[in-house]
N, C-alpha and C positions, 0 to 999 in steps of 0.2 A: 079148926082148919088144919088138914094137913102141911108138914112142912115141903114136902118134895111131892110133886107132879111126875108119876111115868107115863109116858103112853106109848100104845104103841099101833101103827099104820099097819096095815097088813092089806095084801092082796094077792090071793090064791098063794097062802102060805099054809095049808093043810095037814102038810108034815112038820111043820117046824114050832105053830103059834103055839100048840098048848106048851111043849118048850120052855118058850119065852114067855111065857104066865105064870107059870110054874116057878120061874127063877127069880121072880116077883116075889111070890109067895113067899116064898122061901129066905128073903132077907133078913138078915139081923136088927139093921134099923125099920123099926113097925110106923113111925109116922110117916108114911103117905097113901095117897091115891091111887089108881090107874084106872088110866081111859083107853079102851081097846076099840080100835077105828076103823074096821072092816070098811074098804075103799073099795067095795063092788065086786067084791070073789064072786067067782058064779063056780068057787069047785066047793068043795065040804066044809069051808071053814064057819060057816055059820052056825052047823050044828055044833061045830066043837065049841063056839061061845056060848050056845046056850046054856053049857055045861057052870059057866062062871056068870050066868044074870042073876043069881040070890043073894051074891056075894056083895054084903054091902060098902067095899072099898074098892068096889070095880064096874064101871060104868063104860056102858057098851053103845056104840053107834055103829047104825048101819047107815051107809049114802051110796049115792050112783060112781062109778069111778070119778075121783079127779084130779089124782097127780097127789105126787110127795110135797111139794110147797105149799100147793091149798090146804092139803093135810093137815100139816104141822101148825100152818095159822087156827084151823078149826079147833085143834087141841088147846093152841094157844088161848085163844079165846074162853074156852068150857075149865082149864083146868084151876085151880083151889088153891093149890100148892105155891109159896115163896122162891122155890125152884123147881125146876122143869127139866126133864131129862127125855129126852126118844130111847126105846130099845125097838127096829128092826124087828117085823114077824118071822125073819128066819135066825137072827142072834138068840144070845141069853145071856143072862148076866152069871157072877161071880157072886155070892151070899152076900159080902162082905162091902161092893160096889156102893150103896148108900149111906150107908155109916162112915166111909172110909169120906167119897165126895162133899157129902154136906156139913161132915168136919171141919174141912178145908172151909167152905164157903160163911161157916157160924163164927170160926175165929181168925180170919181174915177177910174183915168187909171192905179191903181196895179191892178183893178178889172179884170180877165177875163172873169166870167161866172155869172150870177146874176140869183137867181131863185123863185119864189114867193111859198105859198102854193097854194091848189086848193080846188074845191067842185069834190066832185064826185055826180054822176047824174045815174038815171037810163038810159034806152031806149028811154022814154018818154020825159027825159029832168029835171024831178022831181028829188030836191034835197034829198040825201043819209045823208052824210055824209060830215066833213068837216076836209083835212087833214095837220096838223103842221109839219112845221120841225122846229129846233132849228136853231136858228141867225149864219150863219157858221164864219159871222164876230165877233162876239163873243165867239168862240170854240176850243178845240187845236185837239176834236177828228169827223174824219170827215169818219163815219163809213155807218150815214146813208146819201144815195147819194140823189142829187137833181132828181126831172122825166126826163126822157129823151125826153119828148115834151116840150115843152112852156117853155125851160130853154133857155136863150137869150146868144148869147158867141160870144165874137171879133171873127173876120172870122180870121184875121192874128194869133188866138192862135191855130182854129182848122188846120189848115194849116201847121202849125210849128210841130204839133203833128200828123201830117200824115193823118189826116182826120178819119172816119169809120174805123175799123175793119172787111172786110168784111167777115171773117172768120167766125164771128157773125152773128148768126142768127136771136136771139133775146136778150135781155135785151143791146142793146147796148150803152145806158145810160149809164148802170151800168161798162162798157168796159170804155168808156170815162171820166167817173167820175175819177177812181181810179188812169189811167194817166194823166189826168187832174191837180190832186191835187196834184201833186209832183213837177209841175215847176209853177201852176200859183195859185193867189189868187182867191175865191168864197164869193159868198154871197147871202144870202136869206132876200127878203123882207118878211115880218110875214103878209102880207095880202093877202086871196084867189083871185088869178086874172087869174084863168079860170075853163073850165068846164069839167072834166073827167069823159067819160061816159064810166057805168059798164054793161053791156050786153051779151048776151050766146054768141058770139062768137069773146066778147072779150080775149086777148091774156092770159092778169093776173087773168082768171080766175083758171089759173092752178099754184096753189101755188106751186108747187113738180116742173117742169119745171122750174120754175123763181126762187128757193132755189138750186136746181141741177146747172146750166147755171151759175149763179154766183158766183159759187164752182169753176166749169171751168175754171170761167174767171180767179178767182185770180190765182187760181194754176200756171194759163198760164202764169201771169202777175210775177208771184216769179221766176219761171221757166227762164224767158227768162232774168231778170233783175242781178238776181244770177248767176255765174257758181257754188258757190257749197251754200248748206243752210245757213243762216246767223244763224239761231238760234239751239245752238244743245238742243233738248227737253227730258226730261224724265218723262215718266209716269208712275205714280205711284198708284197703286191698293192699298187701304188702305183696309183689313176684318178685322172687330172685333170680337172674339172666343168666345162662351160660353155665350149665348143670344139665346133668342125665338123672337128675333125681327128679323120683314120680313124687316128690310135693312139688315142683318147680316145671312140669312140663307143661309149660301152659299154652299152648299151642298146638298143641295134639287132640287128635279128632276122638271123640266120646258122642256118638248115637247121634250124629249128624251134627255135631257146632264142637266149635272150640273148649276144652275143658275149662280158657278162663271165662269164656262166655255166660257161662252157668252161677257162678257168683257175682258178676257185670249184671246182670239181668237181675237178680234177685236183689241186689243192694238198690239200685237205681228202682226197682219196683216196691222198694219198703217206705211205706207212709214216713214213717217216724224218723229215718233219719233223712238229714237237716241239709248235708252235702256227702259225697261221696267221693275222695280220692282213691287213684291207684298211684300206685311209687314203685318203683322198678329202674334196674339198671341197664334195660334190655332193648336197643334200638328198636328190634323187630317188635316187640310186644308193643311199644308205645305208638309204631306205625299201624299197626292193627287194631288197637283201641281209638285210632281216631275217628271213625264208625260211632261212636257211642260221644254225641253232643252233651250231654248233661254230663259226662265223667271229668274229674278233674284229675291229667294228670302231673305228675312231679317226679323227677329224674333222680333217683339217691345216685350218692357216691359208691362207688366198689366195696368199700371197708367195711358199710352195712350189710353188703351181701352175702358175705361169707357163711359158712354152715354153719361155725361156733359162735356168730353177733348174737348179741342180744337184742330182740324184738322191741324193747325199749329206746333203744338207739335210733330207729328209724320212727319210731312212734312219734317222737318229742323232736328227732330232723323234722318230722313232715307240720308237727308243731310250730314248729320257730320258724318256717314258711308261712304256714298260713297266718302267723302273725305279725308278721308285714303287713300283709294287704287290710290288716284290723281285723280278724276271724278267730275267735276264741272260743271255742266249745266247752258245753260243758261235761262230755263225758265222749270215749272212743270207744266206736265198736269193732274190735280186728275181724277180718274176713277172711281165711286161708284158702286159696281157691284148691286146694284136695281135698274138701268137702264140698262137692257138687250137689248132695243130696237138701241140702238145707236149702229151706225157703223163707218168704219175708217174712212169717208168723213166726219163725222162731224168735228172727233179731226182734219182733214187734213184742215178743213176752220178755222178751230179757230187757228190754227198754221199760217195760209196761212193769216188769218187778223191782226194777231198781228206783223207781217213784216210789213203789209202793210200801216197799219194806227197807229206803233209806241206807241201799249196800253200797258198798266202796265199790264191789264189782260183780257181775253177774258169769258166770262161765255155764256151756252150754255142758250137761254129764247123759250119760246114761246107767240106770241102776246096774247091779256084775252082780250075781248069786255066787262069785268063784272065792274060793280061798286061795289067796296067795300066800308064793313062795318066797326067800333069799335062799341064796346057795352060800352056806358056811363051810366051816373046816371038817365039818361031821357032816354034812351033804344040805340037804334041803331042809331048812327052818322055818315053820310058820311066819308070816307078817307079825300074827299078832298072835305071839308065846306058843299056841297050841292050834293044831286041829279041828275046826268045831264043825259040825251039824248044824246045817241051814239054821236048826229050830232054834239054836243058840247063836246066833249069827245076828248083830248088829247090820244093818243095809250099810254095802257101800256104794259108792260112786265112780264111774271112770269116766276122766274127761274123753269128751271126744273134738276137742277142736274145732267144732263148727261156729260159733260162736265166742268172742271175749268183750264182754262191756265192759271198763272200766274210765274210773268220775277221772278226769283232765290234770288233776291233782294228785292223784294214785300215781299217773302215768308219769308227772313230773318227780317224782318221789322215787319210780323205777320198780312200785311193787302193785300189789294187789288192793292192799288194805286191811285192814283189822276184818270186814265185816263181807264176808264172800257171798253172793246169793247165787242160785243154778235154776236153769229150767230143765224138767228133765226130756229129753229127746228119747224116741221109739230106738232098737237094737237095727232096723231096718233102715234109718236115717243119718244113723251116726256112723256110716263107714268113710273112714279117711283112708285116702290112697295112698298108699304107700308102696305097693305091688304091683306084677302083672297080675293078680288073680283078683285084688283091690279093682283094679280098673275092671275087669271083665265082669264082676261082681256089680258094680256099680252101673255099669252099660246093659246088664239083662235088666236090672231094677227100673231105668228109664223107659226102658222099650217097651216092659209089661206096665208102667202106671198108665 
């Protein structure tokens, strides 16, 4: 019996599958299989399999299209192998990827799921980019998941866990990851051992699908896990009264309503949170939100409103208020209303991840491709020692303010917490006003959605 299971799905992969056959072939570790799963090509790919039906380590099906989850259970199901690995009919692997994987998994049996990083590659084959994940055996927060190809996992764990989701359409990586990591151990090797190709009709070219779908999936994931919410949340609208500053102008007209209206409407419309305070020092703002019956408001003191207070201060005021009347939460979600673009799915993921992977606090980022600067005594110095090239470029994160969950205890504490979780928001969602160009930026965005 072979040790390791590949297979690989394909449909109308033409250009790419013998490829990814080929890089099979071509490994250094010789014990395993592969099942090549032609999922309904109607372009050439068939004749290029016939090329590999003699080949006694490689077994071939044909079926009528049915999606990547049914897929991977049919595999599941047919394949021989102690573990199981996907490669994608337009990836390839690295020679070295199974020897390297089933290492890991032969002398470390708390291991179930072992997963390398990767290059990505154009069309052509030409390297993009190269991309990291942090050592998960080294980690307690396991927020970003492994790919859902060339991630190697004992067949007895996918098994125990019911296999695919076939309910899932797509990201079902990201389906298995999150129940994955609640009954078994992972790990990442920190070295690139395959090849992910970016192309127009690649799946992850649609960031909004693959942000949306993974929203889905927790929800489903809390949903079915909970009968009632584990966390009760309150969010909290902090305005500060008697400023020209565009984070404080909340009263100003933005595409027909009020700018604070725009997070009033979004807080009070998010399932998941539990009550919703505004606090403000602002006669007129407090007469104006009295329009909105379900808002709770609460008058801070001046001293919280200043430009240099710390957002903790009013957080844990608006605390020791509500715990008079016996109201204790168990986590806050801050609302800044100069993020008019956010909606109730954002707070509903960041609520929805902070169940799920156990953070102190969730903050909302968007990914930046940019290298940053500091200005030194010799001019402008890298962030981080040098200059790099995207391809050598670690991802980072820029917050963008739309969102802060943090657990009730955090807040009492006055920080964040050891264990930070983010969901990531579109470049298109995450503008915070800060400007006249901020606003008018923001005012064409609502008019054309």
């Amino acid at each position: 019996m072979p040790k390791v299971t590949v297979y690989i799905p394909t449909h109308n992969h033409e250009h790419y599958v013998e490829q990814a056959i080929e890089s099979v072939l071509r490994q250094k570790f010789n014990d395993w299989e592969l099942i090549v799963i032609d999922d309904g090509s109607n372009d050439n790919t068939r004749r290029i399999l016939a090329n590999y039906e003699h080949n006694p380590k490689i077994h071939i099906i044909f079926q009528e299209n049915k999606g990547l989850t049914v897929t991977n259970n049919i595999a599941l199901r047919a394949s021989a192998g102690d573990y199981v690995m996907r490669l994608d009919g337009d990836d390839f692997l690295d020679e070295n990827i199974l020897l390297v994987l089933s290492n890991v998994l032969d002398t470390h049996p708390e291991i179930g799921l072992v997963y390398p990083d990767w290059y990505e590659v154009n069309e052509h084959g030409e390297m993009m980019n190269v991309i990291r994940r942090n050592n998960a055996g080294e980690t307690s927060l396991f927020d970003i998941p492994a790919h859902g190809a060339c991630t190697m996992i004992r067949k007895s764990c996918l098994l125990d866990l019911g296999g695919y989701n076939e309910d899932i359409k797509c990201q079902d990586g990201y389906d298995l990851w999150i129940r994955f990591i609640e009954k078994y151990k992972v790990y990442n090797v920190n070295c690139p051992l395959f090849y992910y190709r970016k192309h127009s009709a690649n799946l992850t070219n649609d960031h909004k699908k693959i942000i949306d779908t993974r929203g889905r999936i927790k929800r489903e994931y809390v949903r079915q896990k909970y009968e009632q919410m584990p966390l009760k949340v309150l969010g909290i609208i902090p305005v500060r009264g008697y400023s020209d500053s565009y984070l404080d102008s909340s009263l100003r007209e933005l595409a027909g309503k009020k700018l604070i209206d725009y997070t009033i409407e979004t807080a009070l419309g998010t399932k998941l949170l539990d009550r919703v305070v505004l606090t403000t020092n602002d006669p007129q703002v407090l007469s104006y939100t009295d329009r909105y019956e379900a808002l709770t408001k609460i008058q801070r003191p001046d001293e919280l409103c200043k430009i240099n207070s710390n957002i903790f201060g009013t957080l844990n005021f608006v605390l020791d208020e509500l715990q008079r009347e016996g109201y204790n939460p168990d986590a806050v979600a801050v609302l800044y209303i100069n993020s008019p673009l956010r909606k109730s799915g954002h707070i509903e993921k960041a609520i929805d991840s902070m169940i799920i992977f156990d953070s102190d606090s969730v903050i909302s980022v968007r990914e930046s491709l940019s290298n940053y600067y500091q200005h030194h005594q010799t001019g402008m110095v890298p962030l981080f020692k040098e200059r790099k090239l995207r391809l050598e470029r670690d991802s980072l994160y820029a917050e963008n303010g739309a969102v802060y969950l943090i657990k009730t205890e955090c807040v009492r504490a006055q920080n964040y917490g050891e264990k930070v979780g983010h969901i990531i928001m579109l470049k298109e969602e995450s503008i915070r006003i800060h400007d006249d160009f901020d606003f008018w930026m923001v005012e064409k965005i609502i008019e054309r959605s």
